[in-house]
C-alpha positions as a printed Julia matrix, in Angstrom:
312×3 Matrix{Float64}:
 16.56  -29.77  -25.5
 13.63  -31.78  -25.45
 14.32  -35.65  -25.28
 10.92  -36.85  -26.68
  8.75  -35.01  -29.69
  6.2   -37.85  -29.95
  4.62  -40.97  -31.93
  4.83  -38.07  -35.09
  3.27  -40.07  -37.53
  0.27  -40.69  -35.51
  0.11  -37.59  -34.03
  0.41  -35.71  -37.94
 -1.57  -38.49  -39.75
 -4.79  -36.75  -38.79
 -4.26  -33.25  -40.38
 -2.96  -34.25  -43.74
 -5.73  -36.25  -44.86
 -6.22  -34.26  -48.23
 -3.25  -33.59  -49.07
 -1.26  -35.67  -51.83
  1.36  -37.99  -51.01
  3.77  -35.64  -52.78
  2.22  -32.67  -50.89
  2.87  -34.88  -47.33
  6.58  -35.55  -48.77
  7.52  -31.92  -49.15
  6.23  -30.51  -45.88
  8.19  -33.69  -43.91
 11.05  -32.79  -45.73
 11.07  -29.02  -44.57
  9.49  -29.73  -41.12
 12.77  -32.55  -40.88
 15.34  -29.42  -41.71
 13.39  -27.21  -39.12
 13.96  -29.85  -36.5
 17.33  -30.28  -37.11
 17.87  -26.76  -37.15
 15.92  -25.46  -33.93
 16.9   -28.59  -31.82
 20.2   -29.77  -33.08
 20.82  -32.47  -31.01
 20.62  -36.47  -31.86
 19.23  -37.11  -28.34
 15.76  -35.95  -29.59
 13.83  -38.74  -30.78
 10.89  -39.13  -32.81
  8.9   -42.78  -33.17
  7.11  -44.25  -36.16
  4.94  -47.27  -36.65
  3.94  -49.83  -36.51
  1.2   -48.74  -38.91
  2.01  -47.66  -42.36
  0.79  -44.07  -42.7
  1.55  -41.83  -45.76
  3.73  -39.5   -43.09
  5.41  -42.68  -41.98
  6.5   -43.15  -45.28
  7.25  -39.54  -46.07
  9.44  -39.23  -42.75
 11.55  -42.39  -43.92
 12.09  -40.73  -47.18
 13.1   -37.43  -45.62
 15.44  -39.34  -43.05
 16.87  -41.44  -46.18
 17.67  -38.5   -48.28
 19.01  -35.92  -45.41
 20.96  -38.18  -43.01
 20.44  -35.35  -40.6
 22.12  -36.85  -36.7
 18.85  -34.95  -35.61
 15.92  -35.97  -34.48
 16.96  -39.38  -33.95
 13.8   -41.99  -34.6
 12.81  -45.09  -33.83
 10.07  -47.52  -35.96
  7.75  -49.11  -33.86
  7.14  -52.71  -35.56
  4.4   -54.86  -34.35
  3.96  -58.08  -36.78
  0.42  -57.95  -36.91
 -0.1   -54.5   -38.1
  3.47  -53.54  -40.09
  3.46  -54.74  -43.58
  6.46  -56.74  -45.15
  7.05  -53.41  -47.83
  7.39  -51.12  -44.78
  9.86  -53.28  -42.9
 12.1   -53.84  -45.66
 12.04  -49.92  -45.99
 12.92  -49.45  -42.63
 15.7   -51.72  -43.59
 17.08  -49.78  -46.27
 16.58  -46.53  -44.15
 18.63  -48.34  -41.5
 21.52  -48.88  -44.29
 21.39  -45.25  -45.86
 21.69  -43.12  -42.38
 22.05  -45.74  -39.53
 18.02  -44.66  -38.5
 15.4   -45.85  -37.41
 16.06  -48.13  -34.73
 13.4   -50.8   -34.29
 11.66  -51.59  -31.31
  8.92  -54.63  -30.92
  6.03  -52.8   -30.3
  3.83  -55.98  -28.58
  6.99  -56.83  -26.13
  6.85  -53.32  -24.77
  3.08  -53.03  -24.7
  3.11  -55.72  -21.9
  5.46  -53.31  -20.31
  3.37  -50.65  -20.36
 -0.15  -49.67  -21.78
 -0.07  -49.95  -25.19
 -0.1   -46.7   -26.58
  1.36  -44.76  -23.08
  4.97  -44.77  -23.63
  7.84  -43.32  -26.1
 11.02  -44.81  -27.18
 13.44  -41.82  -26.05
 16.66  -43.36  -27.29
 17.81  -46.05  -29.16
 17.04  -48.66  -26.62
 15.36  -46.95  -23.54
 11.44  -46.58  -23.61
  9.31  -44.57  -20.71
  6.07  -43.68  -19.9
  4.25  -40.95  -21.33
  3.29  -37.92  -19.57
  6.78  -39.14  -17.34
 10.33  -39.74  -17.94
 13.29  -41.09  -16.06
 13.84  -39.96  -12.43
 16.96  -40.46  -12.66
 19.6   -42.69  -14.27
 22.63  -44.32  -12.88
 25.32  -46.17  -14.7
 27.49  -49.08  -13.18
 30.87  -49.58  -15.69
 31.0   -53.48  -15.88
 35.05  -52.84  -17.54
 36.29  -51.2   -14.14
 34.4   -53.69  -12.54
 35.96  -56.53  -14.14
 39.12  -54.9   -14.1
 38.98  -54.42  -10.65
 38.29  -58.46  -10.06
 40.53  -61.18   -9.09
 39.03  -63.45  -10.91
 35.4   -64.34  -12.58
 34.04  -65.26   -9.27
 35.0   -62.5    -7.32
 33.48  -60.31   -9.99
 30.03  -62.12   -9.18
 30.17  -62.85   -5.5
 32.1   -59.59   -4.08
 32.56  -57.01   -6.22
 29.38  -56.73   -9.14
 26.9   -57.07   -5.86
 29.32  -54.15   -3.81
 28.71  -51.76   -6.54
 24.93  -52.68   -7.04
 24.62  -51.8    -3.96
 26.65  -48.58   -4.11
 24.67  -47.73   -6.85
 21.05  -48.14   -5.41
 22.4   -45.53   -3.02
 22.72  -43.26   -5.33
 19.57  -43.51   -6.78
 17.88  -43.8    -3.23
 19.23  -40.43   -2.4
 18.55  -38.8    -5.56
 15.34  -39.97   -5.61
 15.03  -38.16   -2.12
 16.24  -34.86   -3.5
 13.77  -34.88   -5.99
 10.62  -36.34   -4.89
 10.74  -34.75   -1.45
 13.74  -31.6    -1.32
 13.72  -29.93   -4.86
  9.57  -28.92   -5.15
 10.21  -29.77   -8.58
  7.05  -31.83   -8.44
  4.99  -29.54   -6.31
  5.82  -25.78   -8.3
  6.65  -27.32  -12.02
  3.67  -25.32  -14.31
  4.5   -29.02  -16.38
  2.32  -30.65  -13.26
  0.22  -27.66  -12.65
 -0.67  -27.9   -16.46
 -1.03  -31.93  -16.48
  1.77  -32.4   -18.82
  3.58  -34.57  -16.79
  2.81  -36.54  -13.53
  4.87  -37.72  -10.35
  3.81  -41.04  -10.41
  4.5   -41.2   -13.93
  8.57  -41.14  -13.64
 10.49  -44.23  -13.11
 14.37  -44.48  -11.15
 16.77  -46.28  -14.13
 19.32  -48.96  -13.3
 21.79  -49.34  -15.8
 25.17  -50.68  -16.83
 27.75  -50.36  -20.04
 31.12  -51.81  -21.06
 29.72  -55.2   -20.73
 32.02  -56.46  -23.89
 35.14  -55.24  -22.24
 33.63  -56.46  -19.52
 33.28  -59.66  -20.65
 36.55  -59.98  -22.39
 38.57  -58.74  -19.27
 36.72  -61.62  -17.03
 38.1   -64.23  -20.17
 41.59  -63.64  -19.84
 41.51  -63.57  -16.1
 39.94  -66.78  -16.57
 42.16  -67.94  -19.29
 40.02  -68.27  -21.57
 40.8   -67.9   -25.13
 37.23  -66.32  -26.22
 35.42  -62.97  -27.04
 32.07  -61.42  -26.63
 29.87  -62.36  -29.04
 32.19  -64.76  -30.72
 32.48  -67.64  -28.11
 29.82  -69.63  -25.99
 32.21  -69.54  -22.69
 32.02  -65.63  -23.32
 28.42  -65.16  -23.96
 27.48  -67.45  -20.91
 29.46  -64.67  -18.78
 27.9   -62.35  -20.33
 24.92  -63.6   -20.05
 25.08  -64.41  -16.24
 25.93  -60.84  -15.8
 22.56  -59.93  -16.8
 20.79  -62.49  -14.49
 22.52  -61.77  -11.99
 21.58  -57.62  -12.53
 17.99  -58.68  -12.86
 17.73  -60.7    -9.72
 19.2   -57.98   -8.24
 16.72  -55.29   -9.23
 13.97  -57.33   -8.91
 15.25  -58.47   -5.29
 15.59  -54.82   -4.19
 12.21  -53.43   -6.29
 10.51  -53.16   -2.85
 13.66  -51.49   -0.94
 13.52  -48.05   -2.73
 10.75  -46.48   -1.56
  9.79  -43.05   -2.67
  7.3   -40.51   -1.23
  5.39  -37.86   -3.37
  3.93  -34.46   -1.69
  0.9   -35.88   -1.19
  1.86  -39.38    0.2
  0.78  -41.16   -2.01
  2.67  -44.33   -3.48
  4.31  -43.62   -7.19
  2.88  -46.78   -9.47
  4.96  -47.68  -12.32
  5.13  -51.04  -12.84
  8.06  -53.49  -11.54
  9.83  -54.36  -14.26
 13.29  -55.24  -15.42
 14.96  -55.09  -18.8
 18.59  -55.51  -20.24
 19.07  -54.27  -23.77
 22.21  -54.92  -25.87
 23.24  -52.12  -27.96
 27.32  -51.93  -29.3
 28.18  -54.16  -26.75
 26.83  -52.79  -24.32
 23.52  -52.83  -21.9
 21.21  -51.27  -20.24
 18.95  -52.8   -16.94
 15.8   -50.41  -16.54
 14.52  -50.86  -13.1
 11.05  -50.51  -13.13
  9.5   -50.36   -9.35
  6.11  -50.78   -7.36
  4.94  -47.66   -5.77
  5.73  -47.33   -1.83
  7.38  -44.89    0.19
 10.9   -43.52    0.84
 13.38  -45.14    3.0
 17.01  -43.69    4.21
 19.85  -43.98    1.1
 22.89  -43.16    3.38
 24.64  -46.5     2.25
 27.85  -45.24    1.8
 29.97  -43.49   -1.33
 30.44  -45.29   -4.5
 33.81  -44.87   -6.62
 33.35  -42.41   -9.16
 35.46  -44.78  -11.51
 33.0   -47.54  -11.16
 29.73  -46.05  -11.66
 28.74  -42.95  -14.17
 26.25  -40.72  -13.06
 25.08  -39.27  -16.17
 22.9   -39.68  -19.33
 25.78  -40.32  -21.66
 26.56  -43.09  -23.28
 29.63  -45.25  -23.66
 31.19  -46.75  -26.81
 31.86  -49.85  -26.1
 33.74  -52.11  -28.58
């Protein structure tokens, strides 16, 4: 299944420009059944926005009245360029069938180029014409529940198993950039579709509520995520202390391409909240490959696939 299908309203805006607004509506409508039907899974994603577009409105509409899971869709605001009416339509979209998320468009075009990257899920954005390299999940619960106490959690074991975990993505990284030919025999790169130096390695984390609330009563204390200032400021340091450690280590990954050349994509680091939960995106400066044999990681500790988990 295809993750991504595109900024839709942009790309369809152009080719509907005579057409009535009631025309627009009832060709969204079947093209949003046709999706559903031919790629039925809610990990395909569709963006909006920020600019308000007859199809932008019709594909609200449609999303409103089917509740379809599939394609999932995010609304690109910007506060410059989205009007007020549009917003608070999102809004009631959002409380009819649980879509679109929102994303700020002007925080992510400092990211990126504005205009060269997709929202793919409900909080992880890419570059265009790239993807994800790979993704690697650390599980902040078994972490926690593996800790003696708060500071052991910080000082031994959350560093241990960020380090386990660049491993990983070290020697997956390997495999694909320089084993697998994926790169060098894909007709996606022979055709320009998609480019090497366009894919970025993804550090990431979930169950940071348990998380959090496990570290509390080791702790003794008597609060929860989100509903006490001693909890959020654990929570909270567990993100800083992920991003120091990305950025810290955004040089030590290095990755080489067929053609030796350095893969440029930004260094960047970013921790989204989403049910209790987040995710770091490691973002890293193009250089070249060095050796990942840093040892195993427990598979109880970190997840190695795309999935999500529900935290909460």
């Amino acid at each position: 299944m295809p993750v991504y299908l595109g900024h839709l309203d942009a790309l369809l805006q152009p080719y509907v420009r005579i057409l009535t607004q009631e025309a627009i509506d009832s060709r969204i409508k079947r093209f949003w059944r046709y999706l559903d039907r031919t790629l039925p899974d809610a990990f395909t994603h569709v963006n909006i926005g920020p600019a308000d577009t007859p199809i932008t409105r019709a594909i609200l509409r449609a999303d409103a009245e089917l509740k379809q899971a599939a394609p999932n869709l995010t609304f690109i605001y910007d506060p410059d360029v989205t009007p007020d009416d549009l917003l608070l339509e999102v809004a009631k979209n959002i409380c009819e069938c649980s879509k679109p998320h929102i994303s700020h468009g002007p925080v992510n075009d400092k990211i990126f180029t504005k205009g060269r990257y997709g929202i793919v899920s409900c909080y992880n954005s890419l570059p265009l014409a790239g993807g994800g390299s790979t993704l690697v999940r650390l599980n902040l619960r078994a972490i926690a529940e593996h800790s003696a106490s708060p500071d052991d959690f910080f000082t031994r074991m959350l560093p241990h198993y960020c380090q386990q975990q660049m491993a990983i993505i070290d020697a997956r990284c390997a495999f694909l950039y320089q084993q697998s030919g994926f790169f060098e025999n894909s007709f996606l790169v022979k055709e320009g579709l998609i480019d090497a130096d366009r894919f970025v390695p993804m550090f990431g984390m979930y169950g940071m509520a348990e998380a959090v609330n496990t570290l509390c009563e080791k702790a003794g204390i008597d609060g929860r995520y989100g509903k006490s200032e001693q909890a959020n400021a654990l929570g909270y340091r567990i993100s800083e202390q992920l991003a120091a450690f990305v950025e810290n280590h955004a040089g030590e990954i290095r990755l080489e391409t067929a053609r030796d050349a350095p893969c440029t994509v930004g260094n960047k680091f970013r921790c989204r909240y989403h049910s209790g939960r987040a995710s770091a995106v490691r973002r890293r400066a193009g250089s070249h490959h060095s050796s990942a044999g840093r040892g195993a990681a427990s598979p109880a500790l970190l997840r190695r696939d795309q999935r999500h988990s529900n935290a909460g």
